[in-house]
C-alpha positions as CSV (number, residue, x, y, z in Angstrom):
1,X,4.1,10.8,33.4
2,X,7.8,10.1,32.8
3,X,10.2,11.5,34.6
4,X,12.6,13.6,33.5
5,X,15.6,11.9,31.5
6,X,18.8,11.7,33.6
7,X,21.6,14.2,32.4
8,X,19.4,16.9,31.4
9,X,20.7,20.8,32.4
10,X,18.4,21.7,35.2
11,X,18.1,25.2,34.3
12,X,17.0,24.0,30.7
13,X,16.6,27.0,28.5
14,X,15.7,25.3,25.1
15,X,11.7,26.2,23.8
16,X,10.1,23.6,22.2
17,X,8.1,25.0,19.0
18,X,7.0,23.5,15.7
19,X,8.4,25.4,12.8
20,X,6.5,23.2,10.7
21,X,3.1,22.4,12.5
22,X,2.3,20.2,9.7
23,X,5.7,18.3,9.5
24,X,5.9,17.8,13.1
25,X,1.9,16.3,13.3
26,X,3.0,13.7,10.8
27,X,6.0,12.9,12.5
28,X,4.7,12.1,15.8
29,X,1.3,10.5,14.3
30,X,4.0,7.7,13.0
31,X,4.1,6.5,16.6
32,X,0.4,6.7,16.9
33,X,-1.2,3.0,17.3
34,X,-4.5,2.4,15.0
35,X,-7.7,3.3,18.0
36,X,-5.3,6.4,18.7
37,X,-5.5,7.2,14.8
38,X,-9.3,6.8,14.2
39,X,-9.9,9.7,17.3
40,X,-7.3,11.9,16.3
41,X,-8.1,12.0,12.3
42,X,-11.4,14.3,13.5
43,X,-9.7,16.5,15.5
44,X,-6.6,17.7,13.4
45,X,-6.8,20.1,10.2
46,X,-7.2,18.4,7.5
47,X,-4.0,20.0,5.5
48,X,-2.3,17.8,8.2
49,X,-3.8,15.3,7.8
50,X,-3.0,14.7,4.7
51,X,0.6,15.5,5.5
52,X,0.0,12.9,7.9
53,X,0.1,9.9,5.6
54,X,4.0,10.2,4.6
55,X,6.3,11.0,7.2
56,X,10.2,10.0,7.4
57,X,10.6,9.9,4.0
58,X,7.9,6.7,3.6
59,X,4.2,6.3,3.9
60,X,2.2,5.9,7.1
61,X,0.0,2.8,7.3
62,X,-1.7,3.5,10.2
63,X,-3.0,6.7,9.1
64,X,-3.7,5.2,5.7
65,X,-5.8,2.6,7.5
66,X,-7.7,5.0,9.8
67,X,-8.9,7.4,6.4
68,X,-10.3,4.1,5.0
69,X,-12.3,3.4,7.7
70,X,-13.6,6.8,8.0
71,X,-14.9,6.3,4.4
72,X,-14.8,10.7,4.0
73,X,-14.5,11.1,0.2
74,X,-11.8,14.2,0.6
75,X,-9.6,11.1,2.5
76,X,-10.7,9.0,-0.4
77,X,-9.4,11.0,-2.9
78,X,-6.4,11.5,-1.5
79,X,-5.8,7.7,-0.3
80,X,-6.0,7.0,-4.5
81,X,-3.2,9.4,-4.9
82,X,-1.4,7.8,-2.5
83,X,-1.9,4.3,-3.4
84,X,-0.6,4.8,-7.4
85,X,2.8,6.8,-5.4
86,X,5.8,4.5,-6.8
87,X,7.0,2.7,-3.1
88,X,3.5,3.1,-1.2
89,X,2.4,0.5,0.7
90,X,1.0,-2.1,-2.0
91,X,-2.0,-3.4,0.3
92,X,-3.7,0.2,0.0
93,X,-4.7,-0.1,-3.6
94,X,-6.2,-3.5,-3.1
95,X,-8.5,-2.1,-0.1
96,X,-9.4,1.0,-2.0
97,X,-10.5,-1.5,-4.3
98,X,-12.8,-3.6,-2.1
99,X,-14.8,-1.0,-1.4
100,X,-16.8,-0.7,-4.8
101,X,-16.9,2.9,-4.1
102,X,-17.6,5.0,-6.9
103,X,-15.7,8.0,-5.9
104,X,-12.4,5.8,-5.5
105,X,-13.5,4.3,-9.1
106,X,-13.8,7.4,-10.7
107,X,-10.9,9.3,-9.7
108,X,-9.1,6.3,-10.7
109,X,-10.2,5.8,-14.5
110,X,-10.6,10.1,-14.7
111,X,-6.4,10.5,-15.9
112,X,-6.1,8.5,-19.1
113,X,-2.6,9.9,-19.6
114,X,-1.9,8.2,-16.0
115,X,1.0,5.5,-16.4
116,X,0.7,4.6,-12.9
117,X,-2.8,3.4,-13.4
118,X,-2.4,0.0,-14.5
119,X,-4.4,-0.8,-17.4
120,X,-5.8,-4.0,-16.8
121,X,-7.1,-2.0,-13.5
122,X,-9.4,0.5,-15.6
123,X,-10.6,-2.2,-17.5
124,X,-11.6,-4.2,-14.4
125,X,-13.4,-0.9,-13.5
126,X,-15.0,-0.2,-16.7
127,X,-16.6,-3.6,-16.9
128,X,-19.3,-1.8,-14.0
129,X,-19.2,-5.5,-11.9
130,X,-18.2,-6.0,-8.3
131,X,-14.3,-6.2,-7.0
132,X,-15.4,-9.2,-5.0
133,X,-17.4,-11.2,-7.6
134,X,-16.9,-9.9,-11.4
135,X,-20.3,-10.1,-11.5
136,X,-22.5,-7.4,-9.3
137,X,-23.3,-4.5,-11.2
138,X,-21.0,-1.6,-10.4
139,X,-22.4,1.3,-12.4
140,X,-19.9,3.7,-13.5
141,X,-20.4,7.7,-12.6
142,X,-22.5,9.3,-14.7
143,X,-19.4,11.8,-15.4
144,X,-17.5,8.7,-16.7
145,X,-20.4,7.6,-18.5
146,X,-20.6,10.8,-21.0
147,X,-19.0,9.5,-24.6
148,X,-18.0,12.8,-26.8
149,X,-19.3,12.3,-30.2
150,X,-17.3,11.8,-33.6
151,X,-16.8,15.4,-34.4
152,X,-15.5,16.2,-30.8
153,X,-12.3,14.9,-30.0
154,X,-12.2,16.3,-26.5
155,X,-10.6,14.3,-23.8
156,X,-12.8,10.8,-23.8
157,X,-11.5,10.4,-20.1
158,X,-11.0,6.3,-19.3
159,X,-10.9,6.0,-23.6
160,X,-9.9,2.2,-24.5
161,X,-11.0,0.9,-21.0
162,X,-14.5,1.9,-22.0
163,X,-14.6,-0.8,-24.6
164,X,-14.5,-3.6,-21.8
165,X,-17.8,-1.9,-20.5
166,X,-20.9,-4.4,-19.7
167,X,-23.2,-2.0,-20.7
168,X,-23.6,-2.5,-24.2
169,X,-24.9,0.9,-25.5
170,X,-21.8,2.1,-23.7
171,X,-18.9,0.2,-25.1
172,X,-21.0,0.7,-28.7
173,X,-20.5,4.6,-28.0
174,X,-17.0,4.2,-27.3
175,X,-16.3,2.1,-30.2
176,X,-17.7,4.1,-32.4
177,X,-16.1,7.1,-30.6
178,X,-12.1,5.3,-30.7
179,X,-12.8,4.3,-34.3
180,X,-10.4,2.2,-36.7
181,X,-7.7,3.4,-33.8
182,X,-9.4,1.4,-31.1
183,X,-7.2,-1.0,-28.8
184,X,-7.5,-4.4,-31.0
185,X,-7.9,-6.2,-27.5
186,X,-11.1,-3.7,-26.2
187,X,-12.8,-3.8,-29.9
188,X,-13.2,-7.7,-29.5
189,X,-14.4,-7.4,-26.3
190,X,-16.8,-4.7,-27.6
191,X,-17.7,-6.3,-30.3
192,X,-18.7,-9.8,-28.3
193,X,-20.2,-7.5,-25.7
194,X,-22.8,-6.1,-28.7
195,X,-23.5,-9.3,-30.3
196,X,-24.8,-10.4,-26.9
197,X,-27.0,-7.8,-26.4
198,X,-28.8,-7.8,-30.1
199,X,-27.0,-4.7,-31.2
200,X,-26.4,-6.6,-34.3
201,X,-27.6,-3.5,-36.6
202,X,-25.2,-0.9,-34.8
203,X,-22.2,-3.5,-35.2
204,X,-23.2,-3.5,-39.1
205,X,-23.1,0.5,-39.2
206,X,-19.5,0.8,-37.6
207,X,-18.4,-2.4,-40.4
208,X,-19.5,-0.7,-43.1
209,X,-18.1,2.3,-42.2
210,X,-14.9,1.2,-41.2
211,X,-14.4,2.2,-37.6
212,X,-13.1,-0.7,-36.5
213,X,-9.5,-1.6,-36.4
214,X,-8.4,-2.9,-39.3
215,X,-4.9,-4.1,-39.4
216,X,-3.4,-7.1,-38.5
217,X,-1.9,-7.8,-35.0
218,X,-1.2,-10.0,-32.2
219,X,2.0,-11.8,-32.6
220,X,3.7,-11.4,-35.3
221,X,0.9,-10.2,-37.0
222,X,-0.5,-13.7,-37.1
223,X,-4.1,-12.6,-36.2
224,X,-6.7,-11.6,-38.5
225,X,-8.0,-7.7,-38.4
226,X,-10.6,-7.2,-36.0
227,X,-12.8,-5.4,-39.1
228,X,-12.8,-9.0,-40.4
229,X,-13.8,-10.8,-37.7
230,X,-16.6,-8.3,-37.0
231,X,-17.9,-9.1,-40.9
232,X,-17.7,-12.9,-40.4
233,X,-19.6,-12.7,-37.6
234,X,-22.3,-10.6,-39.0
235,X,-22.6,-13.4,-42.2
236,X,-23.1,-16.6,-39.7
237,X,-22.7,-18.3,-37.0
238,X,-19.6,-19.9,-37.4
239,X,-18.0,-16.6,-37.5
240,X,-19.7,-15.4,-34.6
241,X,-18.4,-18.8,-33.2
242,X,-15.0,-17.5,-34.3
243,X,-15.2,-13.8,-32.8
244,X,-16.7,-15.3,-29.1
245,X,-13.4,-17.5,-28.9
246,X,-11.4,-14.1,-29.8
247,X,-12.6,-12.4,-27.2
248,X,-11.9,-15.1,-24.3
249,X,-8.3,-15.1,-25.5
250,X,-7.8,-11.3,-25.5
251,X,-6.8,-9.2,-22.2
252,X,-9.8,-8.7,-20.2
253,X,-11.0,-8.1,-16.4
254,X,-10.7,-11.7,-16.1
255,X,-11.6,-13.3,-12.3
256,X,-8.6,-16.2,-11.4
257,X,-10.3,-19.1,-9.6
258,X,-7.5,-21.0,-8.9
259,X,-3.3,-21.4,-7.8
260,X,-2.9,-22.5,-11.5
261,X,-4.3,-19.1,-13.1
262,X,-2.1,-17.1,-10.4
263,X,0.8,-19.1,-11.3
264,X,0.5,-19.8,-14.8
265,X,4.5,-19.8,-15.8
266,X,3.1,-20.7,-19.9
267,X,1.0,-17.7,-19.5
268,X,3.9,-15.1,-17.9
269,X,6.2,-16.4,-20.8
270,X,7.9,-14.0,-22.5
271,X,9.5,-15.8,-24.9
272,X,9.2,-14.4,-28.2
273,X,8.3,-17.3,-30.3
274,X,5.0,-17.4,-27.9
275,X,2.0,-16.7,-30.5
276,X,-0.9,-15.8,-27.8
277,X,-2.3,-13.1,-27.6
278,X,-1.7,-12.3,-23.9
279,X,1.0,-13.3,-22.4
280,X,0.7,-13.0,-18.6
281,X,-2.8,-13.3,-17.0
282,X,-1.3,-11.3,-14.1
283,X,-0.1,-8.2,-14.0
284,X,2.5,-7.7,-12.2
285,X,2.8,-4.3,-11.7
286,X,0.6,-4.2,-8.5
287,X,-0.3,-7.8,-7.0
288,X,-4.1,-6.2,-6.0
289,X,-5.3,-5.8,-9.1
290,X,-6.3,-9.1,-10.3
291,X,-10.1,-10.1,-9.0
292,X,-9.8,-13.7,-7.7
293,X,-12.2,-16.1,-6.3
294,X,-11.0,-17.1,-3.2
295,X,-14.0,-19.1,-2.5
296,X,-13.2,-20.9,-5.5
297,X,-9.4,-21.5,-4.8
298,X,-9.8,-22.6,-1.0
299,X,-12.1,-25.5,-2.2
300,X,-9.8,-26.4,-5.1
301,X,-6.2,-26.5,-2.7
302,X,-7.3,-29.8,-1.0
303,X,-6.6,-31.3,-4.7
304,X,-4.8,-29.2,-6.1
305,X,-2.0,-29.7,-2.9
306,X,-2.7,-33.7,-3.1
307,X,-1.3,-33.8,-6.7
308,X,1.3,-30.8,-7.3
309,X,2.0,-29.8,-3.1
310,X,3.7,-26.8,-1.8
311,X,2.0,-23.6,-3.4
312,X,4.2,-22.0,-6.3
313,X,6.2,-19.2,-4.7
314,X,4.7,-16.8,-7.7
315,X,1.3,-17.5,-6.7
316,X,2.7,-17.8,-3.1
317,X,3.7,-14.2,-3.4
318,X,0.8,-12.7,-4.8
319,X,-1.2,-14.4,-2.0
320,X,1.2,-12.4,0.8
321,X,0.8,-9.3,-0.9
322,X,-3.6,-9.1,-0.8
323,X,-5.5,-8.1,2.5
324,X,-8.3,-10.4,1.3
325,X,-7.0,-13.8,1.5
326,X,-8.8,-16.2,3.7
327,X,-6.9,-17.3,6.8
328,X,-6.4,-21.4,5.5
329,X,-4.8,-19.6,2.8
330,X,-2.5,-17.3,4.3
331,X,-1.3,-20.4,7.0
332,X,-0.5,-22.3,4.0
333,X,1.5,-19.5,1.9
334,X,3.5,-19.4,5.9
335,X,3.9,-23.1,5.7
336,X,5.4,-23.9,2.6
337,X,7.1,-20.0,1.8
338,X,7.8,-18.6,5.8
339,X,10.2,-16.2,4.3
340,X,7.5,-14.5,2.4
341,X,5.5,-13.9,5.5
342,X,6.7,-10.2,5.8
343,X,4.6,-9.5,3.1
344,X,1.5,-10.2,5.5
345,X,0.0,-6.9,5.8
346,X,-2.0,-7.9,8.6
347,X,-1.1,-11.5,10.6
348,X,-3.1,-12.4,13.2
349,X,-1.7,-14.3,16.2
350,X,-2.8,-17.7,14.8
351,X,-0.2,-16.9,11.9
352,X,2.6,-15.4,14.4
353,X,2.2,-18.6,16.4
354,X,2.8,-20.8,13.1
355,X,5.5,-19.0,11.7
356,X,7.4,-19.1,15.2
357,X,6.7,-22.9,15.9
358,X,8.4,-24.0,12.3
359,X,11.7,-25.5,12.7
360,X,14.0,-24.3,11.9
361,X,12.5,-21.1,12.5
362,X,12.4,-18.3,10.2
363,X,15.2,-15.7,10.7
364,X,14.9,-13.0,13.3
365,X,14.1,-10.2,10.5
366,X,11.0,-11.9,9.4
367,X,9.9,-13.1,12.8
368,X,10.3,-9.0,13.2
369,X,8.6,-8.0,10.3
370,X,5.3,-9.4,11.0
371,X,5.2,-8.5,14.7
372,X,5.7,-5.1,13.6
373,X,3.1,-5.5,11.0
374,X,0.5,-7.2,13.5
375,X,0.9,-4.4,16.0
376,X,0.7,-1.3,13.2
377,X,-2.6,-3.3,11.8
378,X,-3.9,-3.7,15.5
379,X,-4.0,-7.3,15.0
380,X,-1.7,-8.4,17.1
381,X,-1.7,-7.0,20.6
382,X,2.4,-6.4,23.0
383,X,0.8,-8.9,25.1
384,X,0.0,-11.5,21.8
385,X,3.8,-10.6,21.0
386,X,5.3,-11.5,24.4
387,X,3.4,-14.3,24.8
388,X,4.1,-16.2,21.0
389,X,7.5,-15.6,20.1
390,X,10.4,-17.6,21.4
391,X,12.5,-16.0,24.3
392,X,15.4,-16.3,21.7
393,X,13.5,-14.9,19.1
394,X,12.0,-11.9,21.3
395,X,15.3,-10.3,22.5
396,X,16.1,-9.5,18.8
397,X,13.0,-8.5,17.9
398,X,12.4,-5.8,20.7
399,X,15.9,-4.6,19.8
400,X,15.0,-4.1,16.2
401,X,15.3,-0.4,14.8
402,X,12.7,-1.2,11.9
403,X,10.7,2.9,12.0
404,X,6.9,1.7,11.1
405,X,6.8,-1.1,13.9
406,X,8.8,1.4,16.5
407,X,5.6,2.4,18.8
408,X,4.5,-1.6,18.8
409,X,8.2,-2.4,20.0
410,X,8.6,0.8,22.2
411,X,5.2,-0.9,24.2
412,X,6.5,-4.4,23.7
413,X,9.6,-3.4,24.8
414,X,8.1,-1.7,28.3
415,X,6.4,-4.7,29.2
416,X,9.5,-6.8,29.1
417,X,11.1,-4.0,31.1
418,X,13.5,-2.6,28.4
419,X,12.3,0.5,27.7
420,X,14.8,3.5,29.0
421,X,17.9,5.3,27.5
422,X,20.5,4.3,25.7
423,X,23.8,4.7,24.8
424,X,24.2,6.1,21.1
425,X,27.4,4.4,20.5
426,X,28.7,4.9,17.7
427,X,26.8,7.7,17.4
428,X,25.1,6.9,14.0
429,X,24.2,3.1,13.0
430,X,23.6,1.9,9.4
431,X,20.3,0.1,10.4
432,X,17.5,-0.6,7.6
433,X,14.3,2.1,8.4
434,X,11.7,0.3,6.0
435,X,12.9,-2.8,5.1
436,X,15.4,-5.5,4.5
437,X,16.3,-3.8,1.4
438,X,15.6,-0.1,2.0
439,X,18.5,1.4,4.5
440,X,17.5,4.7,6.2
441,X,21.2,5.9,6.1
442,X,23.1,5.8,3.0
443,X,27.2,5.6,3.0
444,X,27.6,7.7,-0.1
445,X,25.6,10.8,1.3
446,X,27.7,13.0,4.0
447,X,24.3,14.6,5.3
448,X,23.3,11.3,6.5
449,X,26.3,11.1,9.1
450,X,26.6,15.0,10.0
451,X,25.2,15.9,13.3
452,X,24.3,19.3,12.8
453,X,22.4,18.1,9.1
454,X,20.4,15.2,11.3
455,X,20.2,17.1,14.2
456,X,20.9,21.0,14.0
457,X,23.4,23.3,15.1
458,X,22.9,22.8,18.4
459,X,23.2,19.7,19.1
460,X,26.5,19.9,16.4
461,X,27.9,22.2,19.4
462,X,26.7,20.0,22.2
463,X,28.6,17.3,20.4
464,X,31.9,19.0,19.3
465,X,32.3,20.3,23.2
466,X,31.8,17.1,24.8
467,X,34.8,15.7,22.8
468,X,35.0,12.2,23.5
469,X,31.9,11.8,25.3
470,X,29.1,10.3,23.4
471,X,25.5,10.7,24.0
472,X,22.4,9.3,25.2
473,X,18.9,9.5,23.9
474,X,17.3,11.3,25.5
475,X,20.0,13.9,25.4
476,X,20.0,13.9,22.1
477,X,16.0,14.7,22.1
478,X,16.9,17.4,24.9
479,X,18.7,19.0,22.6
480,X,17.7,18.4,19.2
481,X,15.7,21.1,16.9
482,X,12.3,20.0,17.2
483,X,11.5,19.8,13.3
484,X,14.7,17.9,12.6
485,X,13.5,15.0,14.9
486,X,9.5,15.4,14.1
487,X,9.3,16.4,10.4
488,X,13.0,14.9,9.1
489,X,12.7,13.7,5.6
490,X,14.8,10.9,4.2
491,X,16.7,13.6,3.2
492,X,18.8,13.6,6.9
493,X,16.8,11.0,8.8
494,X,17.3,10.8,12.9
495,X,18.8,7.4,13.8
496,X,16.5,5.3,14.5
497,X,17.5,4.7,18.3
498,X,16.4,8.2,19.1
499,X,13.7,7.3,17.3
500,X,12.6,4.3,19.1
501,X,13.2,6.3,22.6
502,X,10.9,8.7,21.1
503,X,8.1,6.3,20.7
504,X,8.6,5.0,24.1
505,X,8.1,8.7,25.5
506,X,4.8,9.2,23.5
507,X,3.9,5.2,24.9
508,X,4.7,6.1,27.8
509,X,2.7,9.7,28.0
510,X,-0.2,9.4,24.8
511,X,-0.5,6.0,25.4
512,X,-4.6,5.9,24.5
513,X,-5.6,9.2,25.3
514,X,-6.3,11.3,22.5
515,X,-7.1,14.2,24.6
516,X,-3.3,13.8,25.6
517,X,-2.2,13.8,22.0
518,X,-4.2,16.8,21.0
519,X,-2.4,18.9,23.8
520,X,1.0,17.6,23.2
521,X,-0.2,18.6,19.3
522,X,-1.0,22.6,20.7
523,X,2.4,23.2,22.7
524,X,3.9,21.9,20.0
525,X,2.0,24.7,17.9
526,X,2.5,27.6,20.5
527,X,5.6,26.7,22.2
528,X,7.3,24.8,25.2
529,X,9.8,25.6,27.7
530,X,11.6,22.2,28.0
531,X,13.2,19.1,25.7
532,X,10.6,17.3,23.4
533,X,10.2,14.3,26.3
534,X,9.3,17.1,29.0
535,X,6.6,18.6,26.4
536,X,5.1,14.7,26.2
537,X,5.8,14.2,29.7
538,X,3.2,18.2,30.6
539,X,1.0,17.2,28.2
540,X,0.0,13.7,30.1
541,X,0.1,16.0,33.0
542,X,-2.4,18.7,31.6
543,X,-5.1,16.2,30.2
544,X,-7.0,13.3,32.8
């Protein structure tokens, strides 16, 4: 157990309770470590649970992490909601993804008024093949599969995607169901994906009714309709020739093989003299959409590295962003681009070890970054930490403030013998929270900087009667309301040194004992007499 901070009242009157239950779980489950994460997901509610995977104002990874590999399809469903937030952690969508689960597919082709759904994501899923080869079958859910006929025009759910479908009969129905208003793009596709499958009398039905697009487009409305193309192909085989090349140049859930597709500058141009049909081969609006091959790619790099060298930094980038690139890969995007290595969502100590022995070495914030990535993925262990980095290296990093890494740097930092209280002077810092470009304190908003706002009235008084006396903190978590530490939005966040102090309390206390965390959970429900580190400190006391 810890012992009692130094400067605390002895005759301490405060009571510890959790106005918001809920809040307050999700706040202290950001200093939970992933095994610590998997036990206690099947013990708490599960409306806090849920509240458990933002907290601070930002999502929680480790909680994130600990629903996927529970698989439950009420954690599912709630993980896709999560993943298509604007700021969530963009490695989520990409392992929702790799599952091939049809409950993750379905909830996330049911919206078709979704914008946050890419679109070259649906049609990925309506092609019914495998994340992993773009070949598998996949099938779709049967409530996806049900096409309204002409005279209903009820909600057609997924809609244009369903044109990209493998399934033949399917991408007929929808065709014929979208009409002359179909996506020009998704008609080809349909189209091609009927010819190959004999459907040649259907296709002849929807051209002689005219229910399929049948204007011009493409750039500048250089490209014939697809009505025409559809007729030539039906008269012989050099316009079927013609319609098969169409619809290899048109968008489509396409599988990149290589560092060239990834990087294709020609392709991203936006230039508008450009007269292909797609311009970008990426999209760019999640980097774990696109399906690659990275079979494929790690037997190409040996050439391709022999005649163009360091990887492209788009490509580069992409590579940083994906859970699912092979290790060679992921040394070689640390190699030639160590700056982007805080995009790793998951280095291993191999990685750490590379990225620390460069010279020069990469600034302390990266170095920082990925340890505090490592330990919230379990991948890298304190001891892994201590061990790799650089002595000069390691003091900054186990005195960085950066809020999803704090319970891997409050354990770090105890087996280096830092871990205690410390001075909070000034009394607020302006330290980043989530990043090197997200700030958890902003200079324009007076809440921020406000002690009873952060804090509480309480504390405010504490403050104003100790004049020029600063605080500690644990004095400041003696005397703290409990939600305004626990569930704090980013409205008023808590600086980030109580923070950390905090973490090294439940380290300290919780530190693999779920049985621990569960009690510290229920006086939090029912009430404590004492400071929030004395209700840690009796609940290691009242578990084995």
């Amino acid at each position: 157990m810890t012992p009692k901070p130094a400067g605390l009242p002895k005759a301490h009157q405060l009571r510890t309770r959790a106005a918001d239950i809920g809040g307050c779980t999700a706040g202290l489950l950001r200093f939970a470590t992933p095994h610590e994460a998997d036990a206690l997901l099947g013990q708490i509610p599960s409306v806090r649970a849920r509240q458990s995977l933002n907290s601070y104002g930002m999502p929680n990874r480790v909680v994130a992490e600990a629903m996927l590999r529970r698989g439950d399809k009420e954690h599912l469903g709630w993980l896709v909601v999560q993943a298509l937030r604007p700021g969530s952690w963009p490695v989520l969508l990409g392992r929702l993804l790799d599952l091939d689960d049809p409950v993750v597919n379905e909830r996330l082709m049911a919206a078709p008024g979704r914008t946050d759904v890419p679109r070259n994501l649906r049609r990925q899923l309506a092609h019914q093949t495998s994340r992993r080869d773009g070949v598998t079958p996949v099938p779709l859910p049967e409530g996806l599969r049900e096409v309204p006929g002409p005279g209903d025009r009820a909600s057609l759910g997924p809609d244009h995607a369903l044109l990209h479908a493998a399934d033949a009969g399917l991408a007929a129905r929808a065709l014929r169901f979208l009409g002359a208003g179909a996506d020009p793009h998704g008609a080809a596709r349909a189209c091609r994906t009927m010819l190959d499958a004999g459907l040649r009398d259907e296709l002849r039905a929807l051209v002689d009714e005219g229910r399929l697009p049948a204007y011009r487009w493409g750039p500048h409305e250089r490209e014939p309709s697809v009505l025409d193309y559809a007729r030539d192909a039906l008269a012989g085989a050099e316009g079927e020739r013609r319609l098969r090349e169409l619809s290899e140049r048109v968008r489509k859930p396409e599988m990149l093989r290589s560092i060239g597709e990834m990087s294709d500058s020609d392709a991203r141009s936006t230039r508008w003299e450009d007269t292909r049909l797609v311009r970008t081969r990426v999209d760019r609006r999640n980097p774990a959409v696109p399906r690659v091959d990275w079979a494929a790619v790690l037997a190409d790099e040996p050439r391709r590295r022999a005649a163009d060298g360091a990887l492209p930094r788009f490509a580069a980038k992409i590579m940083a962003q994906r859970a699912d690139v092979p290790l060679e890969l992921v040394r070689a995007v640390v190699a030639d681009h160590p700056e982007l290595a805080v995009f790793l969502s998951d280095p291993v100590p191999r990685v750490l070890a590379d990225l620390c022995g460069q010279s020069p070495r990469p600034g302390t914030p990266v170095v920082t970054k990925v340890v505090g990535n490592g330990l919230a993925a379990g991948t890298l262990t304190p001891q892994d930490v201590v061990e790799i980095v650089p002595e000069e290296l390691l003091e900054s990093v186990t005195g960085a403030l950066w809020l999803p890494g704090l319970r891997g740097l409050a354990a770090v930092r105890t087996l280096v013998g830092l871990a205690g209280d410390v001075e909070l002077d000034p009394f607020f810092v302006d330290e980043t929270g989530a990043g090197t470009r997200r700030r958890l304190r902003d200079p324009r908003r007076p809440a921020h900087w406000h002690p009873g706002a952060v804090y509480g009235p309480r504390l405010a008084a504490v403050l104003r009667a100790r004049g020029d006396r600063g605080m500690t903190a644990d004095e400041v978590l003696a005397e703290a309301d409990t939600d305004a530490i626990l569930a704090a939005s980013g409205a008023a966040p808590p600086d980030p040194r109580v923070l950390r102090r905090l973490a090294e309390h439940v380290h300290a206390n919780l530190s693999g004992r779920p049985e621990a965390w569960m009690a510290a959970l229920k006086l939090l429900e029912d009430g404590f007499a004492g400071s929030l580190p004395e209700l840690l400190g009796a609940a290691a006391e009242a578990t084995p």
